[in-house]
N, C-alpha and C positions, 0 to 999 in steps of 0.2 A: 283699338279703334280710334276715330277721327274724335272730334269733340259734335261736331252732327252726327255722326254714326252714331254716337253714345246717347246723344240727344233723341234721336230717333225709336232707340231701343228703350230708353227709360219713359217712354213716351210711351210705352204700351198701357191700356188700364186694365190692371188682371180681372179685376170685379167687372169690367164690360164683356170682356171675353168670354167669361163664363156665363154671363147671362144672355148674349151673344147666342152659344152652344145650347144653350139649353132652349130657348126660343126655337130655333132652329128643329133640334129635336124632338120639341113638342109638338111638331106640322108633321102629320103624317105626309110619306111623298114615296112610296113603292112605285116602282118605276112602269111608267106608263101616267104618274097624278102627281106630276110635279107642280102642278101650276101655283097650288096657294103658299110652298113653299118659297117658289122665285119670286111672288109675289113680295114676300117675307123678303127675302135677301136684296130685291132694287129697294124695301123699305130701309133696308140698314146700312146699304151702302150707302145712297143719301144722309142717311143721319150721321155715315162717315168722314163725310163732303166731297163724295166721287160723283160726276157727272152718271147719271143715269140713262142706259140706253134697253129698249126689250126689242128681241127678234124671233118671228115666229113661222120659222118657214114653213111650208107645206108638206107634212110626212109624206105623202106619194111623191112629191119630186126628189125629196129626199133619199128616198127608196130607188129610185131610178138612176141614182150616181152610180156610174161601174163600180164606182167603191166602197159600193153601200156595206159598212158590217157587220150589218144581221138584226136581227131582235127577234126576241124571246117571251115580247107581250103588248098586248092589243095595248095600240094609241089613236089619240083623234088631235092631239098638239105637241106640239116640239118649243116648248117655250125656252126662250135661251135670255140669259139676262149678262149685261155688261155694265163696267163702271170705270171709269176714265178719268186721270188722275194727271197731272203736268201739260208739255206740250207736245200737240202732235209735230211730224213730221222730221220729226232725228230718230231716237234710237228708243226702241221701243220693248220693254219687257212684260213678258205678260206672267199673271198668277191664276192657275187655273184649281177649280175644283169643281165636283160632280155633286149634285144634290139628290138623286135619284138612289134609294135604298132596295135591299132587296125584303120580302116579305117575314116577319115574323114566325114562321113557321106553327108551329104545337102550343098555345098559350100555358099550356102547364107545364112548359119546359122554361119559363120564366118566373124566375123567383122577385122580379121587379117589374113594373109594370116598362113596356116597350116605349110608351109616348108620354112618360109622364117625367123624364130627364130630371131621375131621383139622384143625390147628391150622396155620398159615403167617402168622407174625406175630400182624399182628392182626385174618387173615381165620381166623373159621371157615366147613368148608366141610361141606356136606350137603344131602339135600332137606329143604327146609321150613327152613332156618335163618334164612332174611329171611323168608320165607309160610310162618307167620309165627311160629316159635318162636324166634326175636332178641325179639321184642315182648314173646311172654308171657315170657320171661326177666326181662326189664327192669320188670313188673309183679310177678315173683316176689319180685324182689329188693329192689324200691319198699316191699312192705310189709314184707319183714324188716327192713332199715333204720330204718323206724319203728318198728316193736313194740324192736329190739334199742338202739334211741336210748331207750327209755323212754317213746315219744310218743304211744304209743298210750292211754296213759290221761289224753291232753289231750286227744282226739278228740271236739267238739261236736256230730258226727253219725256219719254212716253211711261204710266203704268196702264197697263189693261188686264183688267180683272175677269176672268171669265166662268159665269155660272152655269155650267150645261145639266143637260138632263140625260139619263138613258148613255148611262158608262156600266152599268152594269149589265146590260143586256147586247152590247156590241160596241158601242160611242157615235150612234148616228148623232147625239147630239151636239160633239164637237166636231165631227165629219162638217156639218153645218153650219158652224160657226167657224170654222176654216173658210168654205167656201165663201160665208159672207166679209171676208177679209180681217180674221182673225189668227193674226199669225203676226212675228215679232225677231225679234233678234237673238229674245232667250227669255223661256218659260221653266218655271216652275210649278210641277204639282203638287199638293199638300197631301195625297194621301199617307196611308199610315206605314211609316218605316221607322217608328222609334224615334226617329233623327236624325239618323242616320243616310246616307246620301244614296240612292238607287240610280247608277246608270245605264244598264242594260236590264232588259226584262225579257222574259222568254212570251209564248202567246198561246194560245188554244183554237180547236175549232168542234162545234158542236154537233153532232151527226145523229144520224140517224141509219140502223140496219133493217132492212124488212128480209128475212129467212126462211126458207119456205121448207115444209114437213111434205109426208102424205099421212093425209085419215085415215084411220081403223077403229073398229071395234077396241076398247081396254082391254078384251079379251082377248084376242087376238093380233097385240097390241105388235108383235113380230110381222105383219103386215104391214102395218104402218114403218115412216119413218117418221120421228118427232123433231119438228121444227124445234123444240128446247134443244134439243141432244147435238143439232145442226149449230145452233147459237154457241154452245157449249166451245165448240170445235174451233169456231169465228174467235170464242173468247179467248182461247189458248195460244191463236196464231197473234192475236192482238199483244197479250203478255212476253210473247218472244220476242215479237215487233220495240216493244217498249222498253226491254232488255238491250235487245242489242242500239239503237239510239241512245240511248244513255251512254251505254259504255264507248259508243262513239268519240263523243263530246271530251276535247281536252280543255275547253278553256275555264281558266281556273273560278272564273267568277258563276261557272256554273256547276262546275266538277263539285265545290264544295258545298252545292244546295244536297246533293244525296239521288236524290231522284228532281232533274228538273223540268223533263218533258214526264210529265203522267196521264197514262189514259186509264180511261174508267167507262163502266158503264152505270149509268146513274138509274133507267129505269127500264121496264121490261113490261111488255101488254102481249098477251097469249093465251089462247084455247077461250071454248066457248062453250063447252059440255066434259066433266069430269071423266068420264067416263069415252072419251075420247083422245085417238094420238093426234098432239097438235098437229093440223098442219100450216100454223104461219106464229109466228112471235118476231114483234118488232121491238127495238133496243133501240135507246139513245145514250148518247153519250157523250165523253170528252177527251180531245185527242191532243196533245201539246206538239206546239211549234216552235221548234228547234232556234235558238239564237241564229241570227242571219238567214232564217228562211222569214219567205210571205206567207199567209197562209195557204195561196194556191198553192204553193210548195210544199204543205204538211197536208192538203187535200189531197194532191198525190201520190205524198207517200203512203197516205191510209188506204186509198185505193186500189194501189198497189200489194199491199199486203192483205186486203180481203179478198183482192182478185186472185192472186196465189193461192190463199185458201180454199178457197171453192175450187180453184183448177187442178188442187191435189185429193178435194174427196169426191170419190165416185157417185152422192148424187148430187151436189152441189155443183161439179163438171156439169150437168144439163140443167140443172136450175139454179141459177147462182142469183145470191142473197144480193139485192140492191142496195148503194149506200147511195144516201143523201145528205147535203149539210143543211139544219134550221139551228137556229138561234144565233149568235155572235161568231165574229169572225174578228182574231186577234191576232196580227203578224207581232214578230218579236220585231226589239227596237231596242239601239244603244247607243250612246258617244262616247266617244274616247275621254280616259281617264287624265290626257293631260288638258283638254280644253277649256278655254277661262270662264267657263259655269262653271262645271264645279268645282276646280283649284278657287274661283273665286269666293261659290258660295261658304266650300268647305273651312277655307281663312276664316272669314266673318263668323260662320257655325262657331268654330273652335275659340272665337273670341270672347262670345256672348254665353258660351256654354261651360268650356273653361275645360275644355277637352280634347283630343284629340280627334276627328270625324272618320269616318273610315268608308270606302264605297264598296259598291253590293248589286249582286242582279240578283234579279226575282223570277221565281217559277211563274208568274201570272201575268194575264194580259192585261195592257193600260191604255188609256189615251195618250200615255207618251209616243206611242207610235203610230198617233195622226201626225201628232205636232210634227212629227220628224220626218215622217214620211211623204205624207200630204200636203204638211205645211210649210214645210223645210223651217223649222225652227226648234234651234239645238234645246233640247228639254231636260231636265234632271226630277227626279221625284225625291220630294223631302218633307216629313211632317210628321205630327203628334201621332204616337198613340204605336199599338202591339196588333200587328195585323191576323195574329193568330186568334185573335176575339172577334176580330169582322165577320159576320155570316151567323153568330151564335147566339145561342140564347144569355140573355144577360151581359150584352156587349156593353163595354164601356172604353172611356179614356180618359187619359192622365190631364186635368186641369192646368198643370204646369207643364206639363209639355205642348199644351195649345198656347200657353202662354208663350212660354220659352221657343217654339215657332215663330210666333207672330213679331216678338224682339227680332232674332235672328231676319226675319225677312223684313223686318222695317232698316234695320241697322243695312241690311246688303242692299236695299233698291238705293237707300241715299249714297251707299260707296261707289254703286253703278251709274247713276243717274244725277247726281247733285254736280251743278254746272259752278 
């Protein structure tokens, strides 16, 4: 690295970081109640020395963009926070992270408390700590580094920081923060990859099946047809369906996830008397979005395979089961491995890290593909933490790798940016 690259990097203060992380984690913010968290983060950005902006567009108009995608829970604000660092009007990089968690689920499946961002070495532990307030920590702390190195008045373009809400239920919140002209030359998001560098991601979309039975007697229960037995049937064509997709797919950065489009059904509501054959059960669920489709292209294809299914069973043929999409809508999204993000991020990673970097795509859907799609701004996903904790009881992440992020991204914006 440069002698300000270096500057940059050693400029990080671990003990802010952490306290940083833990602040952050101790604000509850289940998505849909972000507000006193962003409240938190335009507090810390200031105290970073980034210019502080809030935007708070109006969920119904938001909702009314053709490309709205999706959600999955009651909102009445969309608060979005921004922090602005060098000068506008050249070249402009942005660091994005999402503050919005998902719910703690079973409290007796935590053997630490959720909000109380308890310390054990050098795991901390909380909901949202790797998803993904490990990440926005590590961007906190990236720009205090610079501004507190002095570096900020080398800055030959733009940082913009971006804190949205509601990435876990579709990303209307960066959908919104795109449209209000947030978008850049080249973005990075912090979510959790280890460190690791994520360029393509695969997507999902949420559905819903409504299945229709006929009533009988239990007794007589060969009278009926059971809207389960009918589901059953949905669910077999759906499993074939996700079989053969897979084994479609040659490209290596997915072939080697195992399974990287997966469908599921997550829940089921049915019958209204024990003693009766159902006649309706509705199913939701989750359907993945093939690398290089949209996801009205994986809506298709689902539709397509539950229409088949019902057109091959005889009474499904005169009543066929409805499919709908609610909650999040995630197109896959990727850029090419020789593009100067991440050849460049990956250089500086492998400097500050003292490692090799290596890229990767993901089975799950991101805000990487707004930025990319929507916002035409090339994006790579890179930051702290083991994504296989995200969503669990007793999540945590690595204090040094928030740390060892936030170098990494202080060390890259100066080699990007320092005029």
């Amino acid at each position: 690295m440069s002698e300000l690259e270096q500057r940059a990097a050693d400029a990080v203060d671990a003990a802010w970081a952490a306290e940083a992380l833990a602040r952050l984690v101790r604000v509850p913010s289940v998505t849909g109640d972000e507000g006193a968290v962003q409240d938190l983060v335009a507090t810390m950005l200031a105290e970073a020395g980034a210019r502080v902006e809030r935007l708070e567009p109006d969920p119904a108009a938001v909702r009314a963009d053709p490309d709205w995608p999706g959600d999955e829970m009651p909102r009445d604000r969309l608060p979005i926070v921004l922090g602005r660092l060098g000068r506008s009007g050249g070249r402009r990089v942005l660091l994005v992270g999402h503050v919005d968690v998902v719910p703690i689920g079973d409290p007796a499946s935590w053997t630490k408390d959720p909000w109380a961002a308890e310390r054990d070495g050098d795991r901390l532990y909380g909901r949202g700590a790797v998803d993904m307030k490990g990440g926005v920590a590590s961007i906190l702390a990236a720009v205090r580094a610079i501004t507190a190195a002095g570096l900020d008045e080398r800055l030959g373009g733009e940082i913009l920081v971006a804190s949205v809400p509601s990435e876990e239920d579709g990303g209307q919140g960066m959908l919104a923060a795109i449209r209000a002209g947030v978008t850049g030359d080249a973005a990075v998001i912090t979510e959790p990859t280890g460190l690791e560098l994520v360029i393509a991601h695969a997507g999902a979309i949420t559905f819903r099946l409504t299945v229709p039975g006929r009533a009988a007697h239990a007794s007589v229960r060969r009278e009926g047809v059971s809207a389960l037995d009918n589901l059953q049937t949905l669910i077999g064509a759906l499993a074939d369906d996700e079989a053969a997709r897979n084994e479609a797919e040659t490209d290596p950065l997915m072939t080697v996830l195992g399974l990287p489009y997966a469908t599921i059904i997550g829940k089921v509501f049915g019958g209204d008397w024990a003693s009766t054959v159902m006649d309706r059960v509705v199913a939701e669920g989750r359907y993945g979005v093939k690398l290089g489709q949209t996801w009205r292209d994986a809506e298709a294809d689902l539709r397509r395979c539950i229409g088949q299914a019902c057109a091959a069973d005889p009474f499904l043929r005169e009543r066929p089961a409805t499919v709908e999409l609610v909650g999040g809508r995630f197109s896959s999204s990727r850029i090419a491995s020789d593009h100067p993000l991440p050849v460049g991020l990956a250089s500086v990673a492998s400097a500050v890290l003292g490692r090799e970097i290596s890229f990767h795509g993901e089975p799950y859907g991101a805000d990487m593909r707004l930025l990319v799609n929507e916002g035409g701004t090339p994006t790579v996903i890179f930051g702290p933490g083991d994504k296989l904790v995200a969503h669990a009881a007793d999540e945590w992440v690595s204090i040094d790798q928030v740390v060892a992020c936030a170098r990494t991204l202080a060390a890259w914006l100066i080699r990007d940016l320092a005029a």
